[in-house]
C-alpha atoms as an extended CHARMM CRD file, in Angstrom:
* protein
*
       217  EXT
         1         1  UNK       CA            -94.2920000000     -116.3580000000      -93.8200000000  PROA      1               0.0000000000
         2         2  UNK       CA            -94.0300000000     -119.9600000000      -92.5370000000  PROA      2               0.0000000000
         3         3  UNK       CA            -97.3550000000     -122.3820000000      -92.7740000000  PROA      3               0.0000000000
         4         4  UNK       CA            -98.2060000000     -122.9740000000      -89.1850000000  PROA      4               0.0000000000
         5         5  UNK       CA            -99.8770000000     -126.3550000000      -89.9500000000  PROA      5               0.0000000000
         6         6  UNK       CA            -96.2120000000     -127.5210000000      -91.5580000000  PROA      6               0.0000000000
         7         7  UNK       CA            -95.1610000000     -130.6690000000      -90.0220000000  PROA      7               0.0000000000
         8         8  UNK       CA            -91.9490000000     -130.2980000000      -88.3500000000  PROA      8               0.0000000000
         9         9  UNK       CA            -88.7470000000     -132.6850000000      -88.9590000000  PROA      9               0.0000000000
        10        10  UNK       CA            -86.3490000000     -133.0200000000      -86.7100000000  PROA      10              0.0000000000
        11        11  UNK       CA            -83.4090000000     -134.3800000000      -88.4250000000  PROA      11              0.0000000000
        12        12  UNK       CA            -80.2800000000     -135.6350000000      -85.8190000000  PROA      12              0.0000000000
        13        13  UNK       CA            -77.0500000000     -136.3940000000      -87.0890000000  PROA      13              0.0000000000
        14        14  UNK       CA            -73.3420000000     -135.7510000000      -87.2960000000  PROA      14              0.0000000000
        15        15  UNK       CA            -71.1520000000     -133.8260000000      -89.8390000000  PROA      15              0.0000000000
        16        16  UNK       CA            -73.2060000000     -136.0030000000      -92.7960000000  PROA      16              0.0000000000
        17        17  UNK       CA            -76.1840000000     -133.7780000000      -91.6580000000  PROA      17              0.0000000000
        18        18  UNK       CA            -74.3640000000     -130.1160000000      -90.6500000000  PROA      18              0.0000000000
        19        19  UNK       CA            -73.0930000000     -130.8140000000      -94.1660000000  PROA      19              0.0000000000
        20        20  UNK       CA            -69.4900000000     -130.8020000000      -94.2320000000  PROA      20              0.0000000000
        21        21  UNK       CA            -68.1460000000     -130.4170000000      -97.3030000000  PROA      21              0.0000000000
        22        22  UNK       CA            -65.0370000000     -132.8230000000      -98.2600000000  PROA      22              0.0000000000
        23        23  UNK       CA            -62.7920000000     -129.7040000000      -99.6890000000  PROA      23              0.0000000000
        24        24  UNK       CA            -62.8440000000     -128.1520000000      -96.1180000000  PROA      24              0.0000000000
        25        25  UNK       CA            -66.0730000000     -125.7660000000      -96.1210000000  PROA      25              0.0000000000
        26        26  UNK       CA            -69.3910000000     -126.3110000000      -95.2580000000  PROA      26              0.0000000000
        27        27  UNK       CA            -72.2090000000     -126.9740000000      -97.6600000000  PROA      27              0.0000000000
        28        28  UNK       CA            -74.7080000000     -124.5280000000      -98.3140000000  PROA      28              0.0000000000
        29        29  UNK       CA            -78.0530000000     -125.2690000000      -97.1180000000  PROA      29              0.0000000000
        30        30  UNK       CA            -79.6780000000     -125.5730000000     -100.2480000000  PROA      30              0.0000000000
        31        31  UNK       CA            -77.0730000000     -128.3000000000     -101.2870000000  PROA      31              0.0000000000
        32        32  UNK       CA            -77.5660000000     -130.3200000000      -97.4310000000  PROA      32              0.0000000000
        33        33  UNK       CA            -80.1110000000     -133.1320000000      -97.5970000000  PROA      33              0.0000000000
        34        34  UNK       CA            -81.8060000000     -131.4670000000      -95.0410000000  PROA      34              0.0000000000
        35        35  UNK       CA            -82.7310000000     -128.7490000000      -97.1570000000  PROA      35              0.0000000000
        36        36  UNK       CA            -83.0710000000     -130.1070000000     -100.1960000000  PROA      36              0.0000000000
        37        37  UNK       CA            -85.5940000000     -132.4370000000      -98.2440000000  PROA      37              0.0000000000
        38        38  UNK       CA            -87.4450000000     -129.0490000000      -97.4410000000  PROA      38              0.0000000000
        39        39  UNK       CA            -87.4390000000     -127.4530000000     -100.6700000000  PROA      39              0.0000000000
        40        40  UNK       CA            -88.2330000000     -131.2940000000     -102.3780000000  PROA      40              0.0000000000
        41        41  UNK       CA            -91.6360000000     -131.6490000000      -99.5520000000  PROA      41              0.0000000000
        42        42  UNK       CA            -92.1900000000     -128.0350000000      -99.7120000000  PROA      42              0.0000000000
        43        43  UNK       CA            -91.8050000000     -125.3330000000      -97.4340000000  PROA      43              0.0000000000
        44        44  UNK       CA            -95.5110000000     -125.0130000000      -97.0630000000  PROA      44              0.0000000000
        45        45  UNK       CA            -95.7570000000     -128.2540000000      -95.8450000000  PROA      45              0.0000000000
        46        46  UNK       CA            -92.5240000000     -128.6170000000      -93.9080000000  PROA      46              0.0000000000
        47        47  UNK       CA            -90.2710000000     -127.5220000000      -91.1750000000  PROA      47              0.0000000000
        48        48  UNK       CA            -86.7870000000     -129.0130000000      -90.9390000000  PROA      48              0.0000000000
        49        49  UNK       CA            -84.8830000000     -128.5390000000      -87.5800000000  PROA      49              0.0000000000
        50        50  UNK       CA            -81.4640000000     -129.7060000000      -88.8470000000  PROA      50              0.0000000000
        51        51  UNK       CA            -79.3900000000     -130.6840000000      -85.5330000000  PROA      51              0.0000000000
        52        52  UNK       CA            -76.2560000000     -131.9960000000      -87.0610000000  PROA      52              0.0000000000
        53        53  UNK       CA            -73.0430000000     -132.0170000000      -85.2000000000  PROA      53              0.0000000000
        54        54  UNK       CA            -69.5910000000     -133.3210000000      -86.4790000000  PROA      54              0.0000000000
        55        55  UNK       CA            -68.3220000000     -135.9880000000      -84.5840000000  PROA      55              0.0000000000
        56        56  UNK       CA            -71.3340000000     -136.5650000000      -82.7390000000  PROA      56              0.0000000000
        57        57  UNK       CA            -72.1360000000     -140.5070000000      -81.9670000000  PROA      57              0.0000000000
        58        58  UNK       CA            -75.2230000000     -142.2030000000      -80.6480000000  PROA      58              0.0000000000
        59        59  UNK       CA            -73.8350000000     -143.1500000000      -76.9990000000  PROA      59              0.0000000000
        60        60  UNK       CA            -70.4650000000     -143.4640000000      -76.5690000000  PROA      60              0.0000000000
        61        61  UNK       CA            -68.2370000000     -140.8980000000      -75.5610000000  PROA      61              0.0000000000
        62        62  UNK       CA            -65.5750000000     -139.0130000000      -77.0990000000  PROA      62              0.0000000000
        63        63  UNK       CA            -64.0080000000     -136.3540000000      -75.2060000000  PROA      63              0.0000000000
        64        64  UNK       CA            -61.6590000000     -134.8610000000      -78.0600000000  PROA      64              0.0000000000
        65        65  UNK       CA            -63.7700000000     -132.6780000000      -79.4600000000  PROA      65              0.0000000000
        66        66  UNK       CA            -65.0320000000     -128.7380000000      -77.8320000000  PROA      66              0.0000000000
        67        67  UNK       CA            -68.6000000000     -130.6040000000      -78.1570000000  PROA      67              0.0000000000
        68        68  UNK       CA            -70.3980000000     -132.7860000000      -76.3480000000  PROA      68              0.0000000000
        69        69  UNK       CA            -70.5650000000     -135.7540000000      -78.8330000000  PROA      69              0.0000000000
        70        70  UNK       CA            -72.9010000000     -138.1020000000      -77.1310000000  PROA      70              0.0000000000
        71        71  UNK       CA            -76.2320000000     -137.9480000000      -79.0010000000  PROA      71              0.0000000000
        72        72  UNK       CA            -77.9490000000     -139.9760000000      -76.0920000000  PROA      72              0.0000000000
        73        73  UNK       CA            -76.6190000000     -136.3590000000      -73.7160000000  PROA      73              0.0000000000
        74        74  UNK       CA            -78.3580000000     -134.5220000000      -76.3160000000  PROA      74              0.0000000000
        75        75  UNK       CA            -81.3580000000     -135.9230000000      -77.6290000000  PROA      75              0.0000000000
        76        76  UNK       CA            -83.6840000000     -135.4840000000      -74.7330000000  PROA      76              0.0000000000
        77        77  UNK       CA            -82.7950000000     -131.6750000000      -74.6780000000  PROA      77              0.0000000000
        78        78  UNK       CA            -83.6510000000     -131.1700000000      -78.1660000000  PROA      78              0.0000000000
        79        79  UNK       CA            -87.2790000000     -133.3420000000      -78.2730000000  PROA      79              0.0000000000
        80        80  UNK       CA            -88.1540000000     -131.0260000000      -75.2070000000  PROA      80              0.0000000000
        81        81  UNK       CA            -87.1820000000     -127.7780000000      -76.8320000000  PROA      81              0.0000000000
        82        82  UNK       CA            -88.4050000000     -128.9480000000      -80.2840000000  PROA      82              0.0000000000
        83        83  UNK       CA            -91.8940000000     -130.5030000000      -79.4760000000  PROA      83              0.0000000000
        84        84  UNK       CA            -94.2820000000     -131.0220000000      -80.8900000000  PROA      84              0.0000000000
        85        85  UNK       CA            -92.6430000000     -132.5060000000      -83.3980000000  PROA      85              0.0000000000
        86        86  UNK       CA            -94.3700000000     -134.8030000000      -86.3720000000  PROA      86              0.0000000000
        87        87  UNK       CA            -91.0360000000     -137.0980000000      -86.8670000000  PROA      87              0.0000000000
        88        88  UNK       CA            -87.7890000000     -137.6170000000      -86.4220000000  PROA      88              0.0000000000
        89        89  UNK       CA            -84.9020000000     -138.5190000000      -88.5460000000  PROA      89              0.0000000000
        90        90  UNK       CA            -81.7480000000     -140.1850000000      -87.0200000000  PROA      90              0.0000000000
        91        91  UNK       CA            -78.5470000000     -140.4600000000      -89.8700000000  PROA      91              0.0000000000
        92        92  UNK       CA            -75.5540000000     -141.2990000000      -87.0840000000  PROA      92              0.0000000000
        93        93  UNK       CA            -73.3060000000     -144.4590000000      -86.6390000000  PROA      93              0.0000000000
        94        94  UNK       CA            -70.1070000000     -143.3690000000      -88.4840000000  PROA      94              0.0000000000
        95        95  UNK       CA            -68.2690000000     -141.7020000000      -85.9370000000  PROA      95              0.0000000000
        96        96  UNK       CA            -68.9940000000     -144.7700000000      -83.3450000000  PROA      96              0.0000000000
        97        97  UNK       CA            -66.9560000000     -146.7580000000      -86.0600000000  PROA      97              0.0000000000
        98        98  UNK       CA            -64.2050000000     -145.3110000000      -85.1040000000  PROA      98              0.0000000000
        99        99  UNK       CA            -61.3900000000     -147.2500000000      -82.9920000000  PROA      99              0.0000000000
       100       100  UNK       CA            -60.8660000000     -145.4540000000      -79.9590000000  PROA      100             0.0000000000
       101       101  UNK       CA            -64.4590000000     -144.5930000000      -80.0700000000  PROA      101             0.0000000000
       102       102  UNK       CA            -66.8200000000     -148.4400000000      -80.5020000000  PROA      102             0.0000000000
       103       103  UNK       CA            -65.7080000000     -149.8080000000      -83.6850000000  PROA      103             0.0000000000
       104       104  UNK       CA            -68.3130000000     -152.6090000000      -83.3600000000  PROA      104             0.0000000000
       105       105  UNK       CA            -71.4680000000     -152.8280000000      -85.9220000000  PROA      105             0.0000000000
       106       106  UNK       CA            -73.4110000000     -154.5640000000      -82.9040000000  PROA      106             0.0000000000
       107       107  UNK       CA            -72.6280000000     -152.1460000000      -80.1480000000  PROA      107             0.0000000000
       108       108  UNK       CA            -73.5170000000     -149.3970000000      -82.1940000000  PROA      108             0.0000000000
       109       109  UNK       CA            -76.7040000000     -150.6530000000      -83.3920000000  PROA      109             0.0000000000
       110       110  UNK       CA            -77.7070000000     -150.8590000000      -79.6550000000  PROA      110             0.0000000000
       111       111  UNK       CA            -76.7230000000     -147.2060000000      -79.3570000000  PROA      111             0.0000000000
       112       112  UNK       CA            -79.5520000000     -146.6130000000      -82.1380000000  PROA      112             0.0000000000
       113       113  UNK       CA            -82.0310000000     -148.6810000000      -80.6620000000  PROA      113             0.0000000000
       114       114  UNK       CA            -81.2240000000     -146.1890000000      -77.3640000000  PROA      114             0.0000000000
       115       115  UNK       CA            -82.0230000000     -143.5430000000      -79.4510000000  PROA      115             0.0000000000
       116       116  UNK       CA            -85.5120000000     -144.7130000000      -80.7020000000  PROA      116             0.0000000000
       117       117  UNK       CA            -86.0860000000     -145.5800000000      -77.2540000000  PROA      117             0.0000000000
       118       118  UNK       CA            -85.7740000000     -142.1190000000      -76.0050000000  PROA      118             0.0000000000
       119       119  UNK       CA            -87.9970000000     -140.6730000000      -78.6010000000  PROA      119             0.0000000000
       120       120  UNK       CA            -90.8550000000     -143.2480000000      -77.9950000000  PROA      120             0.0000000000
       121       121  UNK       CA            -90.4480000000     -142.8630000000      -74.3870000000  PROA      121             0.0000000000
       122       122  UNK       CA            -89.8690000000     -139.4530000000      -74.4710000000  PROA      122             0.0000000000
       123       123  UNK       CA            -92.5090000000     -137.3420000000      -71.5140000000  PROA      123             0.0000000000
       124       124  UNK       CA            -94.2860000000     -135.1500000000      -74.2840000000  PROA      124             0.0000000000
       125       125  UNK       CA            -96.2420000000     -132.1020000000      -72.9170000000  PROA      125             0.0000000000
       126       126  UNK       CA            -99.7910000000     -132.6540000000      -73.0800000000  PROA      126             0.0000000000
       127       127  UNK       CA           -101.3630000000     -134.3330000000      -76.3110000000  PROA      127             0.0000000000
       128       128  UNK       CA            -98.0840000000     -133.9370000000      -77.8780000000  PROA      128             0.0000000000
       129       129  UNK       CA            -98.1030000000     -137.3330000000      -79.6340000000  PROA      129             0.0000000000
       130       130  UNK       CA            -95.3640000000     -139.1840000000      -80.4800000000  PROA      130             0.0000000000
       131       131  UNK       CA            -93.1260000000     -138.3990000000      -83.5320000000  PROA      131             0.0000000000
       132       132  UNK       CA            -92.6570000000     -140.8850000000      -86.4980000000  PROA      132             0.0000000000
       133       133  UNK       CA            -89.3640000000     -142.2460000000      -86.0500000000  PROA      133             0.0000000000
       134       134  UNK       CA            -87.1230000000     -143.0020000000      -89.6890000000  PROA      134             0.0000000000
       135       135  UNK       CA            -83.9010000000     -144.2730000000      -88.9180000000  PROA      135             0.0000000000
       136       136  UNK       CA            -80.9580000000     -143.3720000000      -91.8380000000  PROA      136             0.0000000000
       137       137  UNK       CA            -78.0550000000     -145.9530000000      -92.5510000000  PROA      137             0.0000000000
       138       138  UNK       CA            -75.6970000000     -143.6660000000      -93.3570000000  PROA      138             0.0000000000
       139       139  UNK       CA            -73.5870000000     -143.9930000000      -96.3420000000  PROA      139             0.0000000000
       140       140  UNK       CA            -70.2910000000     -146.5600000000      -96.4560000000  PROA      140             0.0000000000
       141       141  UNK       CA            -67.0070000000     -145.4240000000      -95.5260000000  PROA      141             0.0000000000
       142       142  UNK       CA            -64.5610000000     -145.6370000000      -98.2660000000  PROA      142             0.0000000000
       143       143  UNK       CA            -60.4650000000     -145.8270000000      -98.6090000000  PROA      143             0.0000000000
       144       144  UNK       CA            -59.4940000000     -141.8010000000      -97.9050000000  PROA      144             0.0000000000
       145       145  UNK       CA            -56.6480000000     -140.3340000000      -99.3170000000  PROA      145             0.0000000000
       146       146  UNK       CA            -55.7220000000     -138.0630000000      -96.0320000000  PROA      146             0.0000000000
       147       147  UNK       CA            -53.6510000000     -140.5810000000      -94.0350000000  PROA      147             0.0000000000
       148       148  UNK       CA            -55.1050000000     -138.9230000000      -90.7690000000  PROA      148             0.0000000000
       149       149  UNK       CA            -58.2850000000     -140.1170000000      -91.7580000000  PROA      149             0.0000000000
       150       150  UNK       CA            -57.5320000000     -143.4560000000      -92.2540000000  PROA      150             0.0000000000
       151       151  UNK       CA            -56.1520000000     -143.7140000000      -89.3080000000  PROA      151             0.0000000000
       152       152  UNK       CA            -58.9760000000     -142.7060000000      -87.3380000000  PROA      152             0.0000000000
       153       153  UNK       CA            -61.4100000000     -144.4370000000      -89.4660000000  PROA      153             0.0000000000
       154       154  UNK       CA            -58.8980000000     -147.6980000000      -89.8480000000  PROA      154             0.0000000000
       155       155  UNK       CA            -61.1900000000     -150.8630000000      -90.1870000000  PROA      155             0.0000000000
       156       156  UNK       CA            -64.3030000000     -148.8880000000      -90.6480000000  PROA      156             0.0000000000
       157       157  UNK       CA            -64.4770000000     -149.6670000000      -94.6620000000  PROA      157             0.0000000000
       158       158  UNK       CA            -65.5570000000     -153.0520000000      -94.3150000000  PROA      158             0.0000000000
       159       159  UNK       CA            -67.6840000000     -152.2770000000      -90.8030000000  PROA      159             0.0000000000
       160       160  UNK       CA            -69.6900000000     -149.7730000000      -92.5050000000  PROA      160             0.0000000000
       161       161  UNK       CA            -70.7100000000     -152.4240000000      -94.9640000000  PROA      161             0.0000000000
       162       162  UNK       CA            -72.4120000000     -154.3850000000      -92.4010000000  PROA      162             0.0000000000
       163       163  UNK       CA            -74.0660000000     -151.3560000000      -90.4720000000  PROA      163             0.0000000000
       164       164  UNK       CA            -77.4330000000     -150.7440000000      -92.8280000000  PROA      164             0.0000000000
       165       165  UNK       CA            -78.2820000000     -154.9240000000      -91.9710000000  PROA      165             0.0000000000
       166       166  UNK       CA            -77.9720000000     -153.9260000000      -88.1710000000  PROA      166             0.0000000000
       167       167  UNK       CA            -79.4300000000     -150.3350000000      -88.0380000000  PROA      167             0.0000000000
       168       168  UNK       CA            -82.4360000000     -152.2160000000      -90.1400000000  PROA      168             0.0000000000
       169       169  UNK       CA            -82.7350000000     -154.9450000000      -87.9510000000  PROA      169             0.0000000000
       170       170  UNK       CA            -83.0930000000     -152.2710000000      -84.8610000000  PROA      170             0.0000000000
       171       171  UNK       CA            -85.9660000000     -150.3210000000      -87.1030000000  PROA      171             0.0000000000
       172       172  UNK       CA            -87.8630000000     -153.7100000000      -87.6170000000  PROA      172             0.0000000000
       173       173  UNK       CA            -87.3400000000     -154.7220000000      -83.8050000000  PROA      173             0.0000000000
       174       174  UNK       CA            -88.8610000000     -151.0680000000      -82.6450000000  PROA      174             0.0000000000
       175       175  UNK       CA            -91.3220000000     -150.7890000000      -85.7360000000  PROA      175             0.0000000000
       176       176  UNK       CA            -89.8310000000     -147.4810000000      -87.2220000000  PROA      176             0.0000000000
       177       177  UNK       CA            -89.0970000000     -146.5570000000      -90.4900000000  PROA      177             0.0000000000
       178       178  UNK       CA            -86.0130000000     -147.0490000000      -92.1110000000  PROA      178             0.0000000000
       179       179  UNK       CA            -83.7790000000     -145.7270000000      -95.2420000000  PROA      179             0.0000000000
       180       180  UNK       CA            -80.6050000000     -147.3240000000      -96.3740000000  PROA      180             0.0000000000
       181       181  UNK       CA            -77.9640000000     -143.8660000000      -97.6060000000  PROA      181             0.0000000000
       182       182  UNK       CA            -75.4950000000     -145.9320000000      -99.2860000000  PROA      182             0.0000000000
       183       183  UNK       CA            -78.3850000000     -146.9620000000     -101.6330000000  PROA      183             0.0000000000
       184       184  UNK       CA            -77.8510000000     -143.3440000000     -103.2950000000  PROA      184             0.0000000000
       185       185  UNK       CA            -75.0550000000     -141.8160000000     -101.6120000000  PROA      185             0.0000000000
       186       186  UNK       CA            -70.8810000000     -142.2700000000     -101.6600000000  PROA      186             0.0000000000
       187       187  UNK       CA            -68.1330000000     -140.8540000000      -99.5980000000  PROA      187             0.0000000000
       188       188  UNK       CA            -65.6720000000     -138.9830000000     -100.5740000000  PROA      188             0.0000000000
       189       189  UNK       CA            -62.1600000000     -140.4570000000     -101.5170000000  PROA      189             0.0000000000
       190       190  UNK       CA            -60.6160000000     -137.0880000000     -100.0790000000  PROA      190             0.0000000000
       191       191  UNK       CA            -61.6470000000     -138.0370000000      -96.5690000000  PROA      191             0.0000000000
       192       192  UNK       CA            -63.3470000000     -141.4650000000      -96.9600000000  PROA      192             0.0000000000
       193       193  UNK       CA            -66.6320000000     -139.9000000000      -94.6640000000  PROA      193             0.0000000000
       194       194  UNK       CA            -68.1150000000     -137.1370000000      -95.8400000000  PROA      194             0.0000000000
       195       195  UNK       CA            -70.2630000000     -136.4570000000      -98.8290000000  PROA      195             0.0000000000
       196       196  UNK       CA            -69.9480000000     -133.8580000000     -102.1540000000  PROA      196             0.0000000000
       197       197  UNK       CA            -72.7190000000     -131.8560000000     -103.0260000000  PROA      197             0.0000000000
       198       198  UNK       CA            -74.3200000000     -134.2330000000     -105.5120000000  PROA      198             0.0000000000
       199       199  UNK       CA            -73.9900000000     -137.1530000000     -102.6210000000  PROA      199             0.0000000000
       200       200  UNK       CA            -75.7940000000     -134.8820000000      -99.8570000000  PROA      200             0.0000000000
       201       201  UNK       CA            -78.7500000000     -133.7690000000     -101.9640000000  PROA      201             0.0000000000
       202       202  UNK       CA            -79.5700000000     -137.1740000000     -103.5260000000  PROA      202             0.0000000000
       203       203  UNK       CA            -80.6240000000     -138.3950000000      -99.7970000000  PROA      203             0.0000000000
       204       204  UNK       CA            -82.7230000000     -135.3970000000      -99.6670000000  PROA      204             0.0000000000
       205       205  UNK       CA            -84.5070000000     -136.5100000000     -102.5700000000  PROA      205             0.0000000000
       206       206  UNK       CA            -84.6930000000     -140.2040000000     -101.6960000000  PROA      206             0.0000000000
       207       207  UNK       CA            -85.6300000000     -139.2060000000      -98.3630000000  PROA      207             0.0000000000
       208       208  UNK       CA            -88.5280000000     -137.0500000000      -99.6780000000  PROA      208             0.0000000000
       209       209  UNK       CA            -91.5730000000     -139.6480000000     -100.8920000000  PROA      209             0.0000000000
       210       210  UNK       CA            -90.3870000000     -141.8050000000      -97.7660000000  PROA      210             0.0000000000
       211       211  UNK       CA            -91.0300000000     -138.7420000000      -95.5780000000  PROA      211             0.0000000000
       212       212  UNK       CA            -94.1410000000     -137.7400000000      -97.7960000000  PROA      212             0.0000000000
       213       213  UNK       CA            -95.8580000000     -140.8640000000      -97.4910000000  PROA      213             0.0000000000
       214       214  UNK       CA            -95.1490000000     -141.0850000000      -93.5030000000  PROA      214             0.0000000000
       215       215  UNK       CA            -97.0270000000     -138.2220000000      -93.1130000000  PROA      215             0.0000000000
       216       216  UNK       CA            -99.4660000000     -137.9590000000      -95.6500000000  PROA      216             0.0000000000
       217       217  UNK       CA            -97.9990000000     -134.9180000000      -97.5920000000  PROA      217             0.0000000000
């Protein structure tokens, strides 16, 4: 039985947080950061809501996906049917590096500050306060070896350098928290995006005494 006085995490992101697996399946939950982040806090003392959705970006849309992949769309729907909630944890920006999609660091580091704006402005019910806000660099793109990656992703090597400056600029500018991936975390060569098993939980576990000391764990 869950602790009801657990704080509850809602962590948005793309296929880095549904855990997409680099070989083609989908990461166990014990092996996502999102749960490893759990099981790291404790389960006593945390809820994670994972909302992770591949292809998903923070404004811009991209209509070739079944999904709808605008997280701005989204967001407001999920602080409503989440709430309360104690923070929230935004990993996106990689799939608004793509050509057809942004492709520019400063565009899409607007599209985050959008998305910190609509949790601090969010209409909470009642004394619902308002959710500590950690935004997540996430980690660099690197050179894939599937040629329809690199394709889509063309140019977004040396973009995704400069995106942690940017997205950390926006946290400083709003005053939320913020937590550079690619300071423990590395694509995949097989698709130049996503993250192995030993990439995924190692942002759990850096995430984990940022998150702790937040919220006074």
């Amino acid at each position: 039985m869950g602790n009801e006085n657990a704080k509850s995490i809602l962590c948005f992101g793309d296929s880095l947080t549904w855990g997409h697996n680099p070989d083609g399946v989908r990461h166990p939950y014990a092996h996502r950061w999102t749960g490893v982040l759990e099981a790291t806090l404790g389960r006593d003392k945390v809820r994670i809501i994972e909302e992770g959705l591949g292809g998903r970006t923070t404004v811009f849309d991209d209509n070739s996906g079944p999904s709808n992949l605008n997280g701005a769309h989204l967001l407001p729907t999920l602080l409503g049917s989440h709430q309360p909630l104690d923070a929230v944890i935004i990993m996106l920006g990689t799939n608004d590096l793509k050509n057809h999609v942004c492709g520019n660091v400063q565009a899409i580091a607007r599209g985050v500050g959008r998305l910190v704006q609509i949790v601090q402005t969010f209409a909470w019910w009642g004394d619902y306060a308002t959710p500590e806000i950690i935004l997540v660099s996430p980690p660099h793109c690197v050179k894939a070896n599937d040629p329809v990656m690199r394709g889509i992703f063309d140019g977004a090597i040396e973009k995704s350098r400069h995106l942690s400056s940017e997205i950390r600029r926006v946290a400083g500018e709003r005053n939320v928290h913020f937590f550079d991936a690619a300071s423990v975390a590395t694509a995949s060569p097989i698709d130049g995006v996503h993250l192995n098993a030993a990439s995924t939980r190692a942002i759990g576990e850096a995430l984990a005494p940022l998150v702790a000391d937040i919220l006074d764990l």
